[in-house]
N, C-alpha and C positions, 0 to 999 in steps of 0.2 A: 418175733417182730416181723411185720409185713416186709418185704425187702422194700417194697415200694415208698415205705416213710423213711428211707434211711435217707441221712444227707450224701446229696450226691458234692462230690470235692468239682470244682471249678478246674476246667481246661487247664492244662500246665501254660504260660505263655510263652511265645515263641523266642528261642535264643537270641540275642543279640549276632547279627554276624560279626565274624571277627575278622578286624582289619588285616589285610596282610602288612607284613613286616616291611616295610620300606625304608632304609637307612638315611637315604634322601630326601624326604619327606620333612620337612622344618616345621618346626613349634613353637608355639607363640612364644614362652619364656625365652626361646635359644636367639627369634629374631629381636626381640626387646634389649636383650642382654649386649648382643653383638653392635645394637645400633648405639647405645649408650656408651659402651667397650671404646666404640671408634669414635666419637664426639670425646673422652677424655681426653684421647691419644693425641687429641690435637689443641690441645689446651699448651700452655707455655710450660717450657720445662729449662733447664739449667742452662743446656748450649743450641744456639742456632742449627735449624736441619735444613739440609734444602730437599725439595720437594720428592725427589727421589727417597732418602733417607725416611721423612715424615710419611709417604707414602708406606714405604714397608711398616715401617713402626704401626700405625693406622692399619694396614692389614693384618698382621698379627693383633690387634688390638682386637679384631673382628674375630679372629678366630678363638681368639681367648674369651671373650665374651660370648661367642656361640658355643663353645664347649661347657661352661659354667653352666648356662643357661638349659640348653641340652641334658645335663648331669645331673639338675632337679628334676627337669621333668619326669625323668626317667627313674629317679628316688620316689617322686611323687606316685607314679603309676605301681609300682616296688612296689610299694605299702598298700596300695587298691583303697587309694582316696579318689573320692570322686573328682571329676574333670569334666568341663563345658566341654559338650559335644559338638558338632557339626562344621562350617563351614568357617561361620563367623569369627572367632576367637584369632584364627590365623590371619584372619583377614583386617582386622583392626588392629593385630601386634603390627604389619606390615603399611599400613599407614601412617602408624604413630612413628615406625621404626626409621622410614620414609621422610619424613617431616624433620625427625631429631639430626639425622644423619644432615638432610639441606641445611639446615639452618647450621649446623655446625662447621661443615663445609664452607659454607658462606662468610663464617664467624674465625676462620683459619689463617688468613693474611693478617688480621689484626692480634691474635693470639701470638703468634710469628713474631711480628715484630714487637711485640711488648717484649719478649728475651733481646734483640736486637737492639732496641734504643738504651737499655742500662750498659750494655758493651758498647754504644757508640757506632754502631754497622746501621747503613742504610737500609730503609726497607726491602721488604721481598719482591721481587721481579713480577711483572705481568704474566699472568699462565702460570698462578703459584696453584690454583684451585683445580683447575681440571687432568694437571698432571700428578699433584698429590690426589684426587680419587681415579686416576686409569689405575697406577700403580697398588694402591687400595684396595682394589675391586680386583685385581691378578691375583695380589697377596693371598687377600681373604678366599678366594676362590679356589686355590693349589690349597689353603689350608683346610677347605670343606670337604675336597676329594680325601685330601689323604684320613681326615678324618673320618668318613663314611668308610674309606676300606677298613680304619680300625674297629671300627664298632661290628663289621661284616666278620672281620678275623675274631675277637670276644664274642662274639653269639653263636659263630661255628664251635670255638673252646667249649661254651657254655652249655651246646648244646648237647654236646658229647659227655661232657660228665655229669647234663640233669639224668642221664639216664640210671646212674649208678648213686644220686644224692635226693636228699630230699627237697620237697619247696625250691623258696629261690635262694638257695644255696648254689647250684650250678650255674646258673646267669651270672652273681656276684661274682665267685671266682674265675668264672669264664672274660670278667672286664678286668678284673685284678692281674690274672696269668696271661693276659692279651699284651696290658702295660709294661711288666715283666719281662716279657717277649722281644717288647719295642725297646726299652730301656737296654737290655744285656747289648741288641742288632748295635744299635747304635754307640755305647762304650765300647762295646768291645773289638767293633770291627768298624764301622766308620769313621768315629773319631782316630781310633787308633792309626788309621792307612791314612787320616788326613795331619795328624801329628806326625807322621815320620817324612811322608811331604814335603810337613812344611819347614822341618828339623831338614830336610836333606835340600830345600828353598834356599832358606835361612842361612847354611853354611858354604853353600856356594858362592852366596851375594858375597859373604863373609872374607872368602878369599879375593874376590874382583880387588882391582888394583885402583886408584885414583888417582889418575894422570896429576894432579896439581901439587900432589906429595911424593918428595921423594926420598930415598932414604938417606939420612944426615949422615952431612960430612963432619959435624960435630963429635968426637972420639965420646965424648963425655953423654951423649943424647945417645936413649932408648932407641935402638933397632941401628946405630952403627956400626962399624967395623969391627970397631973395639965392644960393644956391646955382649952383655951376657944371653940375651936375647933377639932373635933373627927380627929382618923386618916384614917376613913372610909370613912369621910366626904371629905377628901380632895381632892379624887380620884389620880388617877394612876400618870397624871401630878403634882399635889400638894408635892403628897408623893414621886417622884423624884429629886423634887426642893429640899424639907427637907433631902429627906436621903443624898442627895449630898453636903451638907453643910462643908464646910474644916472645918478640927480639928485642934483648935490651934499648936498642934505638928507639921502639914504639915506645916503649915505657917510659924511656927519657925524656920523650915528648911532652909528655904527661904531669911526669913529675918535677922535671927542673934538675934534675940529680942522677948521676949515673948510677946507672942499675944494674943488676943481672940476670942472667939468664936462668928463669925456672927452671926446676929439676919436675922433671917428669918421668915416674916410672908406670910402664903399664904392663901387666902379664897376658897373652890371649891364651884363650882356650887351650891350642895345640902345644901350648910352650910347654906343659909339662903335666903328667899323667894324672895325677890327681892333686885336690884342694891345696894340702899339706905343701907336696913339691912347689907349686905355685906360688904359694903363700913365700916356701925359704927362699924361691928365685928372685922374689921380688924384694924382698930383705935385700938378701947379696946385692944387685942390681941399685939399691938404695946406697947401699955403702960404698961402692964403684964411685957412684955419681957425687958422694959427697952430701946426700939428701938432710942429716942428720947435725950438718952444720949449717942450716937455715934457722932462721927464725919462725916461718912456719913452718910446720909440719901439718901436711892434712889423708885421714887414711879415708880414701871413697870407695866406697859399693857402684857399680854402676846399674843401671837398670837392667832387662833381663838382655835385650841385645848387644848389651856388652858399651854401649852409648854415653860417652860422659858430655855435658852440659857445657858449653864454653861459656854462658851464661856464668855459670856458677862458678869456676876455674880461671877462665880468664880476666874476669874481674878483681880477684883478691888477688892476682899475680901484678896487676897495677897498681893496686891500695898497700903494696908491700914492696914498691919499686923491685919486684924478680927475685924477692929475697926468701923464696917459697920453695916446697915439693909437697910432690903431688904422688900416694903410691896408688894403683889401684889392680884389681886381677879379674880376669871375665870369667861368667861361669856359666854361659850359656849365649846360642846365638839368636831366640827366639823373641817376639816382643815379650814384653811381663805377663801380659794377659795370660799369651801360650805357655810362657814360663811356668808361671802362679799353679796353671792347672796342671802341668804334665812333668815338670820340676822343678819342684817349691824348694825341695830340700839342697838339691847342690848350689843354688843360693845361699843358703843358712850355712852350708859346711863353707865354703869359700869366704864368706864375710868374715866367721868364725876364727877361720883359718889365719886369714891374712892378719888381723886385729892381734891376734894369740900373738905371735912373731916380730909384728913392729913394734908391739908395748912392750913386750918381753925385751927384747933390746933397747928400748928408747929408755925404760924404769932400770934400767943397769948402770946407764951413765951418770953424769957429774949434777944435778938439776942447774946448776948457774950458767952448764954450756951448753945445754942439750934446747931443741925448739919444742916452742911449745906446739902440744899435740890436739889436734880438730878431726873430728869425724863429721863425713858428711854421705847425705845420699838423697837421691829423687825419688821419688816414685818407687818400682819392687827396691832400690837401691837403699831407701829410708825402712822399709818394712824387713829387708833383710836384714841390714846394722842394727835397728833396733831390736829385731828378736834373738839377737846372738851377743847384744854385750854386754860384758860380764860384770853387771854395776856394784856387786857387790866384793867381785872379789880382786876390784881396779881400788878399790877403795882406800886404800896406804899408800897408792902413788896415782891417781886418779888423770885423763885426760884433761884438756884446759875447755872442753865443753864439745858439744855437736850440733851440728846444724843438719836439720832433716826438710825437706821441701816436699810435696806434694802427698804426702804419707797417706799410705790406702788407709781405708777405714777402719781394718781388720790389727795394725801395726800397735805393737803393747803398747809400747810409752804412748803414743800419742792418743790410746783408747783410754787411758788412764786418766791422761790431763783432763782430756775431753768429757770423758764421763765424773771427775771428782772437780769440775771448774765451781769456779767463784757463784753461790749465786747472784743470779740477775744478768752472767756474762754469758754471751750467745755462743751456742754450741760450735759456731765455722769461728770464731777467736774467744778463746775460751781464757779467762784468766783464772790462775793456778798460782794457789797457794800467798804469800805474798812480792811474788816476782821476783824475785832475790836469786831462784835457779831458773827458771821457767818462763819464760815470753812465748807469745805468738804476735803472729802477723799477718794480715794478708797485703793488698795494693796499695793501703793506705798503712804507712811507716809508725804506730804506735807502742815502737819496742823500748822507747822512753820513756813510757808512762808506767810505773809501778810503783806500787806502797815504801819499799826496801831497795833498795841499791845493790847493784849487780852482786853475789858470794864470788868465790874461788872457781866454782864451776857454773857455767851457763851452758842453757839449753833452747837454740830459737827453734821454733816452727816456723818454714812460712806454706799455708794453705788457702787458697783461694778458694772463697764463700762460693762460688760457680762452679768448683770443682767436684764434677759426680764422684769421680774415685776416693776422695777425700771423705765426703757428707754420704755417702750409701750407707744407708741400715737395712737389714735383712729385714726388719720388723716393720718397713714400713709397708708390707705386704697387707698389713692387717691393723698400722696404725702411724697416725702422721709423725715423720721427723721432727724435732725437736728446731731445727733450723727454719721449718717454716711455721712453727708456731709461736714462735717470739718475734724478735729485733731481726731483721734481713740482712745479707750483708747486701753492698750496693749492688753487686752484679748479681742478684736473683732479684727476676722479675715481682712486682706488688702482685701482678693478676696469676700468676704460679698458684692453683689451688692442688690438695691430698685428693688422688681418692684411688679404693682400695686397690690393691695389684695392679693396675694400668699407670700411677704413677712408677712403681718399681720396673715395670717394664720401661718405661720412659727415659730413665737414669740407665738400667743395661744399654740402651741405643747412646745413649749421651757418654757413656764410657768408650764405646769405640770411637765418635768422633770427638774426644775432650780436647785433642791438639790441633782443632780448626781456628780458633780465634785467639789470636796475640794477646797474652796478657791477660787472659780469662782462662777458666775453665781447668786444664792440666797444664794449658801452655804457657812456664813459668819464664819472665822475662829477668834480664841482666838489672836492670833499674830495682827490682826488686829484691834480686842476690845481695846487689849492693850495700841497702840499708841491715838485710841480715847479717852479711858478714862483720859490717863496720859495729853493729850491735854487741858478736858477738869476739870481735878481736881487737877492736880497739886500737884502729890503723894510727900510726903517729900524724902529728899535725891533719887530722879528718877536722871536716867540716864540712857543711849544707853546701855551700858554695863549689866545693871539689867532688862530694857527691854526685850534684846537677851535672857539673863535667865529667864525672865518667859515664855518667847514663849518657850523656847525650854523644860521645865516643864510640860508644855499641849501640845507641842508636842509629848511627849512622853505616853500621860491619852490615854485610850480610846475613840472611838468615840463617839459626845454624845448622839449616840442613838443607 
């Protein structure tokens, strides 16, 4: 054949050049994502923030949303699906992104204060807008840098092992072993050097002295002379519990009738080497004091700082004209949060411990002269007790009930009530079974309403519907809580809407400030100790009328910190 009829093939066409690699370089999905990110973040959520706080939150909200956003496209370009080219695409994400972000902004003071007006707090300040987006815009900013070096350090990994893999095998693992990297840096050496900090913070405060207390000249009172335990030893928390102790006189006040003086035993930290020892000191210490010839008996956990509640304590020492003791043992000086993460377990051994000890002795005695016995705890101090006591094997001589208050979400018993409740009853007051062991409560005093009439053992809760620690679910990462798709309790906002991981991010911010607003959120008030306790002890001659006077008696104390 001629060559000359042969088909000649068409010019190859000219490669596309190839962008260079710029980590900085933003993309329309990551600004889309980031602007929407940060318009949730400022939607209503459980506790009031002020603009500093909603700030940050709002800027992590951006970088969460730009990292998302960022992590498709980058899936997307992976797989070699096609993508609108040129100019435009970025340039109308940043419009739109633009527009979402103003209007949200704009839309922030009224979002604000819809959590505010169900708490009863005045609206938000003037200059709530401009200083929650400076703080915003810092956030998201420190979060875009550090993000650009991480995607520089995975695509160095990355690019080091395409050499010896195939396809994109080496990019993948090069973001996977980059995370890896970041994740070990940061457990294993910065958190680490910031926990023994704040361990070595924590227990200095711990020792500081408090001028207003001092050590009792009472022979029979924790940390005196005669005492089994130092008043040095008790630390800062111990020796607030003791010097707060009502004086018969207050009480008398109160009651019309001479009273006495509560038995207060407290263990600190240093008093003795481990759980066990602490646990027998506080026994002995009980038996010194005479605890075991009260009418009450109550064994508390306190929270992780070692903190007990004068809310909680001081009131039932009134509703019992002083006829009370109180044992408790610290086992840690950190808040609960730091606690929770860095030592969950010497909680659990110490609650354990102390519980093992005072029932074991308390189930020896006569039952016609022994007091009856109450468990109680706040916060990690509800999640400790409940995951250590022994329900089954109390069971032939059983306690006279527990009262648990703020209980994290994560706590058995109360995950239990809460997830096997009554239907049609709302997950933040959950009713169980037919109330005969089991009540809840939160602001509003419904622990008299149940099908059946109190059993032998009662169990209250009290958790407030605002309370992030309480209502957090893991799951609402990826799907709405059960609290905000039914019945509301009155302190969650109507305008509070779900949406994916930016509400969960929302609720972590709202856990660290939950103890800003009285009587919402974590910060559990005396008024509402009161109706749990009267629920669950059955103070003689109680009534509505003696109630409203002891609230309004700690309504009028200082705050308790």
């Amino acid at each position: 054949m001629d060559p000359r009829l042969r088909r000649r093939r068409p010019p190859a066409a000219p490669a596309a050049p190839v962008r260079p690699f710029r980590p900085w370089r933003p993309v329309a999905p990551a600004v889309i994502f980031a602007a929407l990110a940060f318009a949730a973040s400022l939607t209503p959520s459980l506790i009031p923030r002020t603009p500093l706080e909603q700030g940050v939150l709002a800027g992590l909200a951006i970088g969460l949303g730009y990292a998302c956003g960022a992590l498709a496209s980058w899936l997307w370009r992976l797989m070699l699906l096609p993508e609108p080219s040129g100019p435009w695409p970025l340039r109308l994400a940043t419009l739109a992104a633009a527009a979402v972000m103003a209007a949200a902004l704009w839309q922030a003071p009224e979002w604000q204060d819809a959590t505010r007006r169900v708490m009863d707090l005045p609206p938000v300040e003037e200059g709530h807008r401009p200083r929650v987006a400076a703080v915003a815009l810092a956030t998201g900013a420190a979060l875009w840098v550090a993000g650009v070096l991480f995607v520089l350090l995975s695509r160095r990994i990355g690019g080091l092992l395409a050499r010896g893999l195939p396809g994109r095998l080496g990019p993948v693992l090069g973001v996977l072993l980059a995370a890896l990297l970041v994740m070990q840096l940061g457990r294993g050496v910065l958190l680490r050097q910031a926990m023994e900090l704040s361990d070595a913070a924590f227990a200095a405060g711990e020792q500081a002295v408090d001028p207003r207390f001092a050590p009792p000249e009472n022979p029979m009172a924790t940390g005196s002379a005669a005492s089994l335990i130092s008043w040095e030893d008790l630390g800062n928390r111990g020796r607030d519990f003791i010097g707060r102790t009502p004086e018969p006189a207050e009480i008398e006040a109160f009651t019309g009738r001479p009273a006495k003086r509560p038995v207060r035993v407290y263990v600190g930290r240093v008093s003795a080497p481990t759980a066990e020892a602490r646990a027998k000191l506080a026994l002995e210490e009980l038996i010194r004091q005479g605890g075991f010839e009260r009418e009450i008996l109550i064994v508390t956990t306190p929270v992780g700082t070692g903190w007990m509640d004068p809310g909680a304590h001081d009131t039932v020492d009134f509703m019992f004209n002083g006829d009370t003791a109180h044992v408790a043992a610290q086992y840690s000086y950190l808040t609960s949060i730091l606690s929770i993460l860095t030592q969950i377990d010497y909680g659990f051994d110490q609650a354990r411990a102390l519980f093992d000890v005072i029932h074991g002795y308390w189930s020896a005695l006569p039952p016609e002269s022994r007091p009856r016995l109450y468990i109680h705890g706040l916060s990690q101090g509800a999640l400790n007790s409940q995951s250590t006591l022994p329900i089954f094997d109390v069971l032939a001589d059983p306690p006279q009930g527990a009262f648990w208050a703020g209980s994290p979400f994560m706590s058995p018993i109360w995950s239990f009530v809460r997830d096997r409740r009554a239907e049609g009853s709302p997950a933040w007051r959950p009713v169980f079974g037919n109330g005969s062991m089991v009540r809840t409560a939160n602001q509003e005093n419904t622990l008299d309403r149940a099908e059946a009439p109190w059993g032998p053992i009662r169990f209250v809760f009290l958790n407030y519907g605002s309370d992030p620690i309480v209502v957090f679910d893991p799951a609402m990462l990826w799907r709405p809580p059960d609290w905000l798709t039914g019945p509301r309790a009155p302190d969650v906002a109507p305008e509070m809407r779900w949406f994916p991981l930016v509400t969960a991010f929302q609720l972590g911010l709202d856990m660290l400030v939950a103890l800003s607003v009285e009587g919402h959120g974590h910060y559990y008030v005396a008024a509402d100790y009161i109706d749990a306790w009267a629920a669950l002890a059955d103070p003689p001659d109680w009534s509505e009328a003696r109630a409203r006077a002891l609230a309004e008696l700690f309504r009028q104390r200082p705050a308790p910190w």
